[in-house]
Structure formats: structure tokens, C-alpha cells
MIVOMAR-472739 format. One line per field, with one value per residue: x, y, z of N, C-alpha, C, O in turn; residue in one letter. Coordinates in Angstrom, 3 decimals. Each point is the difference from the previous one (the first is absolute). Last residue first. Layout:
BEGIN
n.xx: c(X  ...)
n.yy: c(Y  ...)
n.zz: c(Z  ...)
ca.xx: c(X  ...)
ca.yy: c(Y  ...)
ca.zz: c(Z  ...)
c.xx: c(X  ...)
c.yy: c(Y  ...)
c.zz: c(Z  ...)
o.xx: c(X  ...)
o.yy: c(Y  ...)
o.zz: c(Z  ...)
resn: c(A  ...)
***
This chain:
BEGIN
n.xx: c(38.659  4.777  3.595  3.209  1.185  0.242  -2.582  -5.747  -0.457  0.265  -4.605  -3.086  1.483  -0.442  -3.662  -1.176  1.892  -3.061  -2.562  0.564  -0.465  -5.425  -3.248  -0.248  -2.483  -4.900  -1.847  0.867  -3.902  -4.161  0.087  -0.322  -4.895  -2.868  0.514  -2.645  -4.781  -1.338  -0.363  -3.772  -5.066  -4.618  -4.613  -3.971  -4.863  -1.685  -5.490  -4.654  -4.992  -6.312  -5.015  -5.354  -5.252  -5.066  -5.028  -4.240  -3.413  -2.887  2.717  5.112  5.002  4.117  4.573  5.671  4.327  3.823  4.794  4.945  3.610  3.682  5.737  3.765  3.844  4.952  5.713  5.144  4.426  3.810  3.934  1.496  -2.363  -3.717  -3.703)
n.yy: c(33.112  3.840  3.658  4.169  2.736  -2.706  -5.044  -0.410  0.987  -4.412  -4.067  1.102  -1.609  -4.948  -1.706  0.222  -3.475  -4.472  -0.922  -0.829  -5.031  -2.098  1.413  -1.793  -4.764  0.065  1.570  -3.749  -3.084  -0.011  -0.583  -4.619  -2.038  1.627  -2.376  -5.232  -0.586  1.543  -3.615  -3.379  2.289  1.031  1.624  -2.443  -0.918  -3.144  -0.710  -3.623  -4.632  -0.611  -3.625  -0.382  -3.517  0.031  -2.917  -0.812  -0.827  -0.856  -0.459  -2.540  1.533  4.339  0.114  -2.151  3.602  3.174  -2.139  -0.563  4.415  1.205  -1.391  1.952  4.258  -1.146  -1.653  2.659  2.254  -4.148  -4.656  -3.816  -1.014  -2.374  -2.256)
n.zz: c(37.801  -1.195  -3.228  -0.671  -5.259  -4.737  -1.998  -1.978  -5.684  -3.224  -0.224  -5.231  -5.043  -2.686  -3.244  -5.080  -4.285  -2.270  -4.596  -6.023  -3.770  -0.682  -4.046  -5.323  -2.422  -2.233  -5.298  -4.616  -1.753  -3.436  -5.066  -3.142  -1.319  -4.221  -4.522  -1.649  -3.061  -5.936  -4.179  -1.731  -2.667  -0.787  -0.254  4.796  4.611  3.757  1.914  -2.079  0.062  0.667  -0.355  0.873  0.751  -1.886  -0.430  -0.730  5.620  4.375  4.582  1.708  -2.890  0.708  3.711  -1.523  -1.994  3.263  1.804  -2.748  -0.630  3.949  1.143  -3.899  1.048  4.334  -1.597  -1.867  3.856  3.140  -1.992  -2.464  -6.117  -3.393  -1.903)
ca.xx: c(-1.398  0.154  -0.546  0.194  -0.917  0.749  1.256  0.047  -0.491  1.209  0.909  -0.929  0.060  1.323  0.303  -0.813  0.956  1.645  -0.512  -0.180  1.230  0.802  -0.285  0.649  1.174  -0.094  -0.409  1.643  1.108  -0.674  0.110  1.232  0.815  -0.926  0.365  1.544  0.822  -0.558  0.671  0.387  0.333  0.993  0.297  0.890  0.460  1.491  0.301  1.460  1.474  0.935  0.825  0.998  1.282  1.773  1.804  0.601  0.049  -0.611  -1.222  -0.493  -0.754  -1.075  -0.843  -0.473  -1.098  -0.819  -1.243  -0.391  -0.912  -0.952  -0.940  -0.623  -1.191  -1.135  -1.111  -0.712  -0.860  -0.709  0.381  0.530  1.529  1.006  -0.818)
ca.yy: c(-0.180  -0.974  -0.478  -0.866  0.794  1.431  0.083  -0.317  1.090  0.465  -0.084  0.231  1.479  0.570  -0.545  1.009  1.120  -0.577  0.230  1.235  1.015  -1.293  0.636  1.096  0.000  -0.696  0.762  1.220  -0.794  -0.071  1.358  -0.387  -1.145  0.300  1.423  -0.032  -0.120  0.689  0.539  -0.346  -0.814  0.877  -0.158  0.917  0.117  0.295  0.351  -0.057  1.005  0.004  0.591  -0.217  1.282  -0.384  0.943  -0.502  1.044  -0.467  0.963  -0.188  -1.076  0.366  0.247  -1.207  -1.037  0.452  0.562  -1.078  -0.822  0.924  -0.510  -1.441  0.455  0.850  -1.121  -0.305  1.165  0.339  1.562  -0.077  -0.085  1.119  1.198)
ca.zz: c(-0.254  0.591  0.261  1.170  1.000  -0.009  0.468  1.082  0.196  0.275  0.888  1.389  0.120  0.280  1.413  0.774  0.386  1.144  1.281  0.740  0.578  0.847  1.298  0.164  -0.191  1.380  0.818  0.024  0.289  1.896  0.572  -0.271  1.226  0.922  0.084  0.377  1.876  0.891  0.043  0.938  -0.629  -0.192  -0.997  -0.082  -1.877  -0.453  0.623  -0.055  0.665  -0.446  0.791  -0.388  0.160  0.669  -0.474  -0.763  -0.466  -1.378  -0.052  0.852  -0.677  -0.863  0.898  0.681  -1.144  -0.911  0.799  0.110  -1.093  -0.166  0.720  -0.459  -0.841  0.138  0.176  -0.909  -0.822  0.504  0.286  1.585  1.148  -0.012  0.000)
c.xx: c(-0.459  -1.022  -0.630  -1.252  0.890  -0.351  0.861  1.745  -0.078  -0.250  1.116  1.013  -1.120  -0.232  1.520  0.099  -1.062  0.367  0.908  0.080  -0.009  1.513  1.017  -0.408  0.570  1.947  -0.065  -1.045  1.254  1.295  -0.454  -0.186  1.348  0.901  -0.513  0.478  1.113  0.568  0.039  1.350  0.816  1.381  1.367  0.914  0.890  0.580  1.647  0.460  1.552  0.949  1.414  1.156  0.653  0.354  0.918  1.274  0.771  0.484  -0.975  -1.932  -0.956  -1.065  -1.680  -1.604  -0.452  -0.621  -1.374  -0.966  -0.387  -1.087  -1.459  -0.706  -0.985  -1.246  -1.369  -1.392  -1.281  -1.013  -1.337  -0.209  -0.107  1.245  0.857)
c.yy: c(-0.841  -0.547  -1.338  -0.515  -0.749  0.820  1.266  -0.338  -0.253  1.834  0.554  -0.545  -0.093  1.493  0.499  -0.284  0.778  1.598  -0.143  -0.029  0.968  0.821  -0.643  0.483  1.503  -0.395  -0.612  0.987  1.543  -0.597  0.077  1.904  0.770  -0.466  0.693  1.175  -0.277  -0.310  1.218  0.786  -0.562  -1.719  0.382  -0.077  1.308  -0.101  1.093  1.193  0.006  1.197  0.167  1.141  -1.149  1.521  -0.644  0.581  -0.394  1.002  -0.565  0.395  -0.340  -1.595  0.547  0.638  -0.722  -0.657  0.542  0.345  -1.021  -0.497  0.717  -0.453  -0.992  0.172  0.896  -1.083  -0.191  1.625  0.236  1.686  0.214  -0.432  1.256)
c.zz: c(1.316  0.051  0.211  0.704  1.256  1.548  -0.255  1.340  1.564  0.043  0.369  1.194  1.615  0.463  0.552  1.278  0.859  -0.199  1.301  1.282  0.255  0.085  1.063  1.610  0.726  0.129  1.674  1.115  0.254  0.137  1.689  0.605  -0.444  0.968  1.388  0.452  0.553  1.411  1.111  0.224  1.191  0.059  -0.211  -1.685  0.140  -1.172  -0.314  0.705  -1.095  0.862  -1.245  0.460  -0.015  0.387  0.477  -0.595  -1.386  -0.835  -1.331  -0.171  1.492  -0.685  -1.296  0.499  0.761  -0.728  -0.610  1.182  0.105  -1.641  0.497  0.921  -0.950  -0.655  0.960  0.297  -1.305  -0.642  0.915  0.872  1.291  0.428  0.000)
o.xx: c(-1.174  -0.530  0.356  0.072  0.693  0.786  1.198  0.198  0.573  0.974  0.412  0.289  0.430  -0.171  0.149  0.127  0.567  -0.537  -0.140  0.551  1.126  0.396  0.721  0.803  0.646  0.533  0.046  0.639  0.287  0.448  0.341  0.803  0.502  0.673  0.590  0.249  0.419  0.797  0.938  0.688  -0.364  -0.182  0.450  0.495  -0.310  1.147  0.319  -0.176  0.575  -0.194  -0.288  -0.155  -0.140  -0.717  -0.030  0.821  0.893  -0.952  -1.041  -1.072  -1.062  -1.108  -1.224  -1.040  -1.116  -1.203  -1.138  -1.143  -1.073  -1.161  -0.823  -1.071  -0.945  -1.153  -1.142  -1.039  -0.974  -1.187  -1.012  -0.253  -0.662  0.264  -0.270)
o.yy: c(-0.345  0.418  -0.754  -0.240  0.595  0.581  0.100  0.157  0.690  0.710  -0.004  0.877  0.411  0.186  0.765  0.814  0.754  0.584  0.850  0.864  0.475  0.463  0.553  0.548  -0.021  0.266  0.841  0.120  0.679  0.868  0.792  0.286  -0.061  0.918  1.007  0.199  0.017  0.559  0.113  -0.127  0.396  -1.143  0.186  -1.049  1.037  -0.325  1.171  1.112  -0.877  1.141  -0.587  1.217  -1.175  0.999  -0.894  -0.287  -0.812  0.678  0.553  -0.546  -0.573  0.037  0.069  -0.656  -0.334  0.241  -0.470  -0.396  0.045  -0.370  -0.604  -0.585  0.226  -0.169  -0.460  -0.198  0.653  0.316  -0.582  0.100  0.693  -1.086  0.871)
o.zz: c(0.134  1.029  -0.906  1.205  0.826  0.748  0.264  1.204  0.844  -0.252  1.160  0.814  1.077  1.204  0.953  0.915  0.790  0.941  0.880  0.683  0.149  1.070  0.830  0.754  1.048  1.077  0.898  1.045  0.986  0.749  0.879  0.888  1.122  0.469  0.392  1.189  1.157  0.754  0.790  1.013  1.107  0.419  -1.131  -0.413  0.586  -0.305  0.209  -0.498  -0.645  0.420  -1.042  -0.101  0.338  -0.052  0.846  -0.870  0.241  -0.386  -0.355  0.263  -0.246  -0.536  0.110  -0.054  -0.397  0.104  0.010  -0.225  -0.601  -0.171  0.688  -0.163  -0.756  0.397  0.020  -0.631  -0.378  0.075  -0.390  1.200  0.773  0.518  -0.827)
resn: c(X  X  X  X  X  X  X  X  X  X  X  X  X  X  X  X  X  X  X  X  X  X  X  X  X  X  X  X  X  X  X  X  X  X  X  X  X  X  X  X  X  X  X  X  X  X  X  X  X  X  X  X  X  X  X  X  X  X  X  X  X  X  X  X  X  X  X  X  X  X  X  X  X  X  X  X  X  X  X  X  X  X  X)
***
């Protein structure tokens, strides 16, 4: 009936409710459910380029961040202060 996915087996399991409660009623409609959830047209090139700029950018913060720690301690060892 669906995948394993939980986003996808939702809306099946709502539809199969649904027809069960409408035949209940003697009823000769259906509903009909369909999902996609995550149609995306964009290429695989894209998310590369995407991962590889979030990447050098988390890269660059990562060597930003230790000298701030440093400079804060050794400010702290200028003062002579004592936490």
C-alpha cells in the first residue's frame, strides 16, 4: 500500500479510513489520496555546489573560532584575573 516512511504512509492511512467509513454509509464514492511530498526538480549538481559552500563556510568558522578563546584568556591573564 506505501512505504515504510511515515510521511508517506499517513496519507494512505487516512484514505483507507476514509473509504472504509464512506462504504459503511452504503456510499458509492471513493477518495483518492496522492502525496509527494518532496517533488523537487532541481539538479544533483545544485546540491553539490550547495554542501561544498555550507562545507568551506563551517570549515572557515571552525578556524575562526579557538583564537577568540585564546585572545579571551590571555586578556584574562593580562588583567590577572581569576574565575
Amino acid at each position: 500500500m506505501c512505504s515504510a516512511e511515515p510521511i508517506n504512509c499517513f496519507p494512505m492511512l487516512v484514505n483507507i479510513l476514509s473509504n472504509a467509513l464512506l462504504r459503511l454509509f452504503n456510499s458509492t464514492e471513493r477518495i483518492r489520496v496522492w502525496s509527494e511530498p518532496f517533488y523537487n526538480v532541481q539538479s544533483p549538481e545544485i546540491k553539490n555546489d550547495f554542501f561544498f559552500i555550507c562545507l568551506s563556510y563551517l570549515l572557515i568558522l571552525a578556524a575562526g573560532l579557538p583564537p577568540q578563546f585564546a585572545v579571551s584568556s590571555m586578556e584574562d591573564y593580562k588583567v590577572k584575573s581569576m574565575h
